[in-house]
Phi, psi and omega in degrees: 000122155351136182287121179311105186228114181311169187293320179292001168278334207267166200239354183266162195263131172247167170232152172229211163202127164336160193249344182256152200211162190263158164117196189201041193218096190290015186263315166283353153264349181262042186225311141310305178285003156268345164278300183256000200221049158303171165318156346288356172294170179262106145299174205204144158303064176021152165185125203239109165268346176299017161294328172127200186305107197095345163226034164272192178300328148333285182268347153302309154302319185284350157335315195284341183302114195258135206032063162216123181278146176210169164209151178282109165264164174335302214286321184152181165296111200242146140297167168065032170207173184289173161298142168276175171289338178251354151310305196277340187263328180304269180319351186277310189279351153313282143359317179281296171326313166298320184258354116000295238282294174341296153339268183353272173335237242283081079262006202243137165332299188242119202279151180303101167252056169204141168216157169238128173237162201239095192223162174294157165277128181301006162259318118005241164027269153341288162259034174253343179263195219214149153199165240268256172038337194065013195271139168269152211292315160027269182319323198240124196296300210285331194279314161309326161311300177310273181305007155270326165281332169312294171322304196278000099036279178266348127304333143304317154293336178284009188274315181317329183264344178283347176256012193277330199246005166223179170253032177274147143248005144252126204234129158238116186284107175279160136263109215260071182285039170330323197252030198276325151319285173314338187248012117324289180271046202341084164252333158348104103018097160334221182244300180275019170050015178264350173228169152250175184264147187283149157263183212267183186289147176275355176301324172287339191279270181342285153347306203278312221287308187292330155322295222277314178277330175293335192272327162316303170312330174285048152324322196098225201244010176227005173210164178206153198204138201241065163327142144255136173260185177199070181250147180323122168266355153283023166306177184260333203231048163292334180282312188285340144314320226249285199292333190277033204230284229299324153285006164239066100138334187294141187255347160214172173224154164282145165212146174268084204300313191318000219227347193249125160284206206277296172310311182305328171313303199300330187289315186317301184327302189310286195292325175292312175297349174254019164093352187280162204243159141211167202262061190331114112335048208274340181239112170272131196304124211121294188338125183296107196265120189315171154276196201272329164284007188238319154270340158317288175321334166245009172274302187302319200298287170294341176302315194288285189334331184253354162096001168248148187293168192272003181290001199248006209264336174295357165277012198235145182211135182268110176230152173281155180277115163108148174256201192251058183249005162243048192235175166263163172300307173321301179323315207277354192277299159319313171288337178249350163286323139003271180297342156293298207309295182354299233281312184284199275313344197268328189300284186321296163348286130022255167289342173252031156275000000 
């Protein structure tokens, strides 16, 4: 077996991607993505939600809860219960997806050892459920505790099973916080929408987080697994979000440039001189795509600017801004190839500093 060298070592620039893509036939996306986002690139897991019902992200996420029942209501996705019917079809193509994905590896010459997967972040998570109350799960301290150990549970085993039946042994997992703000800031909305939820303390958020990462992380000794956060960088009070992840363990982050002021650069900076990776955002898909000095040039211009080298550009991995479920097949093909060619000139950049 290849020698393993986890993701926070390696030092050369790569392009990745979102993980969710449009159609409903995952066999013609792992074909684009094995296609444009081969080695030295991160390929990433599919996620098709025009599938319906279990594979949008919710229930694709909530799939992962390990001995936790869940179901679909009028209302959302509820908990605290058997499974339901659009559970067992949610867990199933999770499954199907997993073993698809193998099928893939083990037809390729050279197996794959990287992978990237897309899941909500567990407080996101969290306040996307339910509880059989119709009380959003939130809301209630022991019920949040539960899905979140739950969650991260189970997402350790799919990671397990996924190094058990293929041949990545690294994974780097985003996490996907949309709603991290709101439950910070109480702003969430009850069920019957007439209140908001208090919000939680952050000392429990850092907590649930810090929990949440020692378990995923104990692959052993045959896998290694990288969090990714994905938090807005137009929040206002994103740099203190940003820091309070970074003490409970997280190591890399998505960043949106379109998203950053002058201060907010500087906590980048700050976080990179500090062993941290982030994840660029640079192409939105559709998009008329610069030539290749003119986009370097505008990746290097604040990169420089800000006092870090270009020997140091191997912390940075390139994704397009925004993922492909509006995209074309084509669209999405013209964006990572883009974004590979980027990723290899900035790499060459790279090596001859």
């Amino acid at each position: 077996m290849p020698e393993l060298v986890p993701e926070a070592q390696r030092s050369d620039v790569y392009a990745t991607a979102f993980c969710q893509f449009p159609g409903t036939d995952p066999l013609q996306i792992h074909e684009i993505i094995r296609g444009e986002l081969g080695e030295p690139n991160l390929a990433v897991f599919p996620q098709l939600a025009d599938r319906g019902v279990g594979a949008d992200q919710v229930g694709r996420s909530a799939s992962l809860l390990a001995e936790l029942g869940f179901d679909l209501q009028p209302h959302g996705w509820r908990v605290g219960v058997n499974d339901g019917v659009d559970a067992r079809r949610a867990r199933s193509l999770l499954r199907s997806d997993e073993n698809l994905l193998a099928d893939v590896l083990g037809a390729e010459r050279k197996p794959a050892q990287r992978l990237k997967l897309t899941v909500l972040g567990p407080w996101s998570l969290a306040a996307k459920l339910y509880l059989s109350s119709s009380e959003r799960a939130i809301s209630d301290h022991g019920a949040r505790r539960d899905i979140i150990a739950a969650y991260a549970h189970g997402l350790k085993e799919h990671l397990d099973r996924l190094a058990r039946i293929t041949s990545v042994r690294s994974f780097t997992v985003q996490l996907d916080e949309p709603l991290l703000a709101d439950v910070l800031d109480g702003t969430i909305k009850t069920s019957s929408g007439y209140r908001t939820l208090r919000s939680i303390p952050r000392s429990e958020v850092r907590g649930g987080y810090e929990e949440f990462f020692k378990v995923i992380q104990a692959g052993g000794q045959h896998w290694n697994v990288r969090p990714l956060l994905n938090l807005s960088t137009g929040d206002e009070r994103w740099i203190e979000r940003m820091d309070m992840l970074t003490q409970a363990g997280a190591g890399a982050v998505v960043l949106d440039p379109q998203g950053l002021d002058h201060r907010k650069w500087e906590r980048v900076a700050g976080f990179v001189e500090g062993g941290g990776h982030i994840f660029l955002q640079v192409l939105a898909p559709g998009d008329r795509a610069p030539g290749v000095v003119d986009a370097v040039n505008s990746i290097l211009r604040p990169w420089r600017q800000l006092g870090l080298s270009d020997g140091q550009l191997g912390s940075m991995t390139l994704m397009p801004r925004g993922d492909f479920t509006r995209s074309t097949s084509a669209e999405a093909v013209v964006t990572l190839q883009r974004l590979s060619t980027y990723a290899q000139a900035l790499e060459q950049t790279r090596v001859d500093a």
